[in-house]
N, C-alpha and C positions, 0 to 999 in steps of 0.2 A: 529312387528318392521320393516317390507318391509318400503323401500321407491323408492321414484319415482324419476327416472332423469326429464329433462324436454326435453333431445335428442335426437335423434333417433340415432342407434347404430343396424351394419351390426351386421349379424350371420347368422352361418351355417342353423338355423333355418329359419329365415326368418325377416325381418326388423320388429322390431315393435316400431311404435310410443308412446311412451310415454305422458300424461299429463301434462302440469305444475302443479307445487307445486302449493298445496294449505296453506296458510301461516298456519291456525288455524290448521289442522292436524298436521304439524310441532309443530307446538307448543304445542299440547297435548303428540306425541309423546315424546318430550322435560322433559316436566312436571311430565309426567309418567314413566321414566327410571330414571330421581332423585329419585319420588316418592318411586318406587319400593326398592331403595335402604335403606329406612329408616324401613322398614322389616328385606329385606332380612340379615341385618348387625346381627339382633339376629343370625341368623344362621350360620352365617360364624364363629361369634365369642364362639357359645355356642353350646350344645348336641344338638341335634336334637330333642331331648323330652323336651327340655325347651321352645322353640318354641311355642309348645302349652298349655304349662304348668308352668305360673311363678313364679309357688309357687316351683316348683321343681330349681329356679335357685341357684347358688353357694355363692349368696350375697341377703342380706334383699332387700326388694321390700319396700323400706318406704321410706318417707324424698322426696328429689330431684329423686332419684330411681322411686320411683313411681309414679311422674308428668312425669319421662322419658318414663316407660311403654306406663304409661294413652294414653300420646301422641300419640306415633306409633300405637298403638290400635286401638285410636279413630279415628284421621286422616289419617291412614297410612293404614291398615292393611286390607288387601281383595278389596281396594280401586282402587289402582294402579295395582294390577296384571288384575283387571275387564276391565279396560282402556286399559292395555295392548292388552287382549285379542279380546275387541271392533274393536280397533286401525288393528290388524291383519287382522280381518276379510274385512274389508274396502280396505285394502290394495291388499287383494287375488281377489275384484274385480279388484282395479286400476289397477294392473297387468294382470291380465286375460281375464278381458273385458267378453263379455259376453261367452255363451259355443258355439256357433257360430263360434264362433274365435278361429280356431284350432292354428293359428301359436301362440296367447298370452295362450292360451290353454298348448301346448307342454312346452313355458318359465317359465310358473307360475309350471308346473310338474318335472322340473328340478332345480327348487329354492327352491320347496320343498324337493325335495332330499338333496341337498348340504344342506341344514339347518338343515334337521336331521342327516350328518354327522358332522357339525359342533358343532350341541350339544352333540352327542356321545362325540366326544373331548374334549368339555368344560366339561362334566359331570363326563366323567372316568377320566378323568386327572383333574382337578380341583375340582371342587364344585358339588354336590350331589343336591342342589338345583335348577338345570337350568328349566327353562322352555322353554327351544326351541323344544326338544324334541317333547313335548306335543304337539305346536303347530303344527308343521309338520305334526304329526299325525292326527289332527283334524283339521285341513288345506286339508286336501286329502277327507275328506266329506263337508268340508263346498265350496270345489269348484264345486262342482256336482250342487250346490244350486245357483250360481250367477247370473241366469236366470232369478231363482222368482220375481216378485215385491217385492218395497219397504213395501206395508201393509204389506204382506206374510211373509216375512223375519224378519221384526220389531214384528207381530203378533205371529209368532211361537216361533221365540228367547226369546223376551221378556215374553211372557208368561211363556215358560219351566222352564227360568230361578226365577221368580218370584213362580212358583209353587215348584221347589227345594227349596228355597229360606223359603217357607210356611213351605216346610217337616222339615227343618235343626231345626225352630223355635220350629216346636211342639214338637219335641225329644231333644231340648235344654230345653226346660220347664217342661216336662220328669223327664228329669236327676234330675231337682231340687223341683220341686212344685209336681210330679206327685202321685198315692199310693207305699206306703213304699216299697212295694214288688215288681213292677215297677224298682224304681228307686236303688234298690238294685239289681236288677236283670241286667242293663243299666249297672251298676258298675261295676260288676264280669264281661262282656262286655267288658271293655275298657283296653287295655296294664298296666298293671302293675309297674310304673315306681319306681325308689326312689332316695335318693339324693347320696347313694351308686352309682347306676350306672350311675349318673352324674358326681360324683367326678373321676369313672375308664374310662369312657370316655374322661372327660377332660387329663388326664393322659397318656391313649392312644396318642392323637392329637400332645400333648406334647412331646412325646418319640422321635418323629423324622417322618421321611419321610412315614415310612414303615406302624408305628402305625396311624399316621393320615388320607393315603390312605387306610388300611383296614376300618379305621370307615366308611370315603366316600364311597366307596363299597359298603358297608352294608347300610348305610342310602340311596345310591342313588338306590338299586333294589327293598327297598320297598318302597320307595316315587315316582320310574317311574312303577314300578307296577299298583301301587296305581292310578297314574295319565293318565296311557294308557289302565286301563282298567274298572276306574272310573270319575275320572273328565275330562274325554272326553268330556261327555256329556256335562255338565253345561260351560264347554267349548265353544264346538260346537254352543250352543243358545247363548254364547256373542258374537259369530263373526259373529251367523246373525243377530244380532242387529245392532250391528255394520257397516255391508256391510249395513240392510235397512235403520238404520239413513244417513249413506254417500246416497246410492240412493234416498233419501228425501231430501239431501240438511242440514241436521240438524246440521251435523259435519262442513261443510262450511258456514253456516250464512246466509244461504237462507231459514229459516223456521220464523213467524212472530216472534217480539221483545217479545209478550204475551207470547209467547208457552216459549220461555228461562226464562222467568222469571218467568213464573206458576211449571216449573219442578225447577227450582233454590231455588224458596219457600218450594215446598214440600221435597228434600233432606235437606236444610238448617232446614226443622225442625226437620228429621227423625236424622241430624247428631246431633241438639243439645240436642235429647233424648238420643244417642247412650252415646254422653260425658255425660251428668246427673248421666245416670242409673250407666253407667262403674265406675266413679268415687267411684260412694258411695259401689260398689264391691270392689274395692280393696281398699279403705280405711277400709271396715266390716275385721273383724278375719277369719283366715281360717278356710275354710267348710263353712261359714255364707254364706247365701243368702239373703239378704238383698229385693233385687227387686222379690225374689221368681221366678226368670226364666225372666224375664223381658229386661234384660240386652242382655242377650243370644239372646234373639226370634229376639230384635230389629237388633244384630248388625247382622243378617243373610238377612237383603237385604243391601248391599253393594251396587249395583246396580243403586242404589235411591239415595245415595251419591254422585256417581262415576257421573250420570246424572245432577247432582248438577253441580259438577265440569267443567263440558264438556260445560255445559249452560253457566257457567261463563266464560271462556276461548273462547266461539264462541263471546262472546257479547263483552269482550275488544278485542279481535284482530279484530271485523269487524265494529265495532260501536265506537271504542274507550276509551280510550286513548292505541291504540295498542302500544307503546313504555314500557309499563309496562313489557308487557311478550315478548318483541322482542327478550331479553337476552335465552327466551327459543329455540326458533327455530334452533339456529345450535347444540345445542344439540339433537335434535330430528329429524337434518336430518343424527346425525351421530348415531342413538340410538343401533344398534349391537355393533356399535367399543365402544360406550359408556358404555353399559352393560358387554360386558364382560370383559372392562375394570377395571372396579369396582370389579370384581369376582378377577383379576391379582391382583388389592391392595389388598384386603381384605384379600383373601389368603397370599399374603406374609404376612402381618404383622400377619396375626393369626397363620398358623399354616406350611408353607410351610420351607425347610429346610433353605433357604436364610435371613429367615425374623427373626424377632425376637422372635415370637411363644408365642404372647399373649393369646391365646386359651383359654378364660374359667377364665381371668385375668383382665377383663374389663368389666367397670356396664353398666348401661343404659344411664347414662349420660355422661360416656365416650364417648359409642357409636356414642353419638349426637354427638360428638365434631368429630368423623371421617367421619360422615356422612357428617355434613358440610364442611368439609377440605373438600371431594371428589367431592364436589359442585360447589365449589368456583374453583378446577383445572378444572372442566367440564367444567362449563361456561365459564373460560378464555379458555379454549386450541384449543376449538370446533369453535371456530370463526377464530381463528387465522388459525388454519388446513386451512377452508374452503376457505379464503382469496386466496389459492394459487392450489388448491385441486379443485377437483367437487365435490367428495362423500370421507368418512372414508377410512381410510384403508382398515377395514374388509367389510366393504357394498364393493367395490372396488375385494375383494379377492373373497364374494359371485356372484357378477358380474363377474367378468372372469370364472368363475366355471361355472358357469348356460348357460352363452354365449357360451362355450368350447372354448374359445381366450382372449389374453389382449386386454382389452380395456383401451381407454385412461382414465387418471386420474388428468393429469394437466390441470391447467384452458388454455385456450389461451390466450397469451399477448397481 
């Protein structure tokens, strides 16, 4: 979620010039911090074991419920954090330039400090979900790489990720299709949840300040465990895709009209298998497998969607009618103060002592109704800021932090 001024701006380090914005990044970033929030709201508002488990949630999954699922599922889910993550990697060159470049070198090693202190903060005091953490951490190997070529970077990222991506599918197909003894064995494997310890959770969140920061705790040391000493990796291989799509030109619209539209076709078909297969999954009874693993294997490259997506977004903002997605660009050049803003609502209305501690009290299609609410204040507020503003507040707070000085933040008149 780095962004780039277009300034040059003094520091104790050393001047570094900056880029101008390029509009279609903006705009992915934009797209991708809404995106992400049509996930991440199961989570704010539910156990953490529901997350990836619907059948464990506290209300029936039928009706309107579970076209709300389907949705964030199909279009939502593993999509936007990919993008995310792309989006990062790209940015750790724009800032860093190549390793050559000790003075962009030293700012890009101080941005990543202050961002993994500021997801400490978000993470222990807030939401248990952040993923800045992770980046940071995997931001500290993927700049060692900024050197590589575009094949190199595109060739190894994308492969690994693609190859994980194979592994997820065939121990997805495992779980369901594979021999009895297998897939019984896969069982005894997996956390043991029930709708008991949904209901003492949601109860927990509920009680107050005290109980809802111990779940956090708990949920955020195995989920950043989990993520700084597992999904680093699959990490690490989208932000060099990432960085080699941006050094290809592919994230700016410099790659032919063919090539966006041959990757647009094949996500575009891979996503309408994902919604096909998924659908008729949770419409079957529970324990049914319907697709026999099917459903699972497909929706494990994410990746192919997320590329989908990224082809659509280069080909309106550079070929047009860019006026479609213009609404997105100021939100994605403010996408930290955007993000963790969405964490500030979310947590108060769910579960924080101020708010009204819906926690575990609101369905899927509730959800959708706050998601959009959070959308519609984003895209008005994020322009309005900008109008009078250079960058977010908190891009602004991680810039004077990385600088070691305030730097300006009002436009000039």
């Amino acid at each position: 979620m780095s962004t780039v001024n277009q300034t040059t701006e003094p520091t104790g380090l050393a001047p570094v010039e900056a880029p101008a914005r390029i509009a279609s990044l903006d705009v992915m970033r934009g797209l991708a911090v809404l995106g992400i929030l049509a996930v991440n709201v199961v989570s704010f508002g539910l156990p953490f074991m529901v997350y990836g488990d619907a059948d464990l949630s506290p209300f029936p999954v039928t009706g309107a419920n579970a076209v709300a699922r389907w949705a964030m599922d199909v279009f939502f889910h593993q999509k936007f954090i990919t993008l995310f993550a792309m989006l990062f990697g790209a940015s750790i060159f724009l800032v860093g330039g190549e390793r050559s470049d000790a003075a962009r070198g030293r700012l890009l090693r101080r941005r990543l400090f202050w961002l993994a202190v500021i997801a400490l903060i978000h993470g222990l005091a807030f939401w248990y979900g952040d993923v800045l953490l992770l980046y940071a951490w995997s931001g500290l190997f993927v700049m060692l790489m900024r050197s590589f070529s575009a094949p190199v970077l595109i060739g190894v990222g994308l492969g690994v990720t693609l190859a994980l991506g194979a592994m997820q599918a065939g121990l997805s197909w495992l779980m369901v299709a594979g021999p009895a003894e297998v897939v019984e064995a896969m069982k005894q494997g997996q956390p043991q949840n029930s709708q008991e310890a949904v209901a003492a959770a949601i109860a927990a969140y509920r009680s107050g300040w005290a109980g809802a920061m111990g779940q956090n705790l708990t949920a955020w040391f195995f989920l950043q465990g989990a993520s700084l000493a597992m999904f680093v990796f699959s990490t690490v291989a989208l932000m060099m895709t990432g960085m080699g799509l941006f050094k290809a030109g592919f994230l700016s619209g410099r790659a032919p009209t063919w090539l966006y539209l041959f990757v647009l076709a094949v996500g575009s078909a891979v996503l309408a298998l994902v919604a096909t297969t998924h659908w008729t999954e949770i419409m079957a009874a529970p324990d049914a497998h319907p697709t026999q693993g099917l459903a699972e294997a497909v929706a494990a490259f994410p990746i192919l969607v997320t590329l989908a997506y990224v082809s659509l977004i280069v080909l309106v903002t550079t070929r047009g009618p860019a006026w479609l997605v213009a609404p997105l660009r100021p939100v994605g050049q403010m996408a930290l103060t955007n993000y963790l803003s969405q964490t500030l609502i979310m947590t108060t209305l769910f579960y924080m002592p101020w708010g009204p501690r819906l926690f575990g009290q609101v369905d899927y299609v509730g959800m959708w109704g706050l998601v959009a609410a959070v959308w519609a204040v984003q895209l008005i507020w994020s322009p309005l800021w900008l109008a009078r503003f250079r960058m977010g507040p908190l891009e602004w707070v991680w810039r004077c932090l990385t600088y070691g000085r305030r730097v300006p933040i009002r436009k000039a008149a």
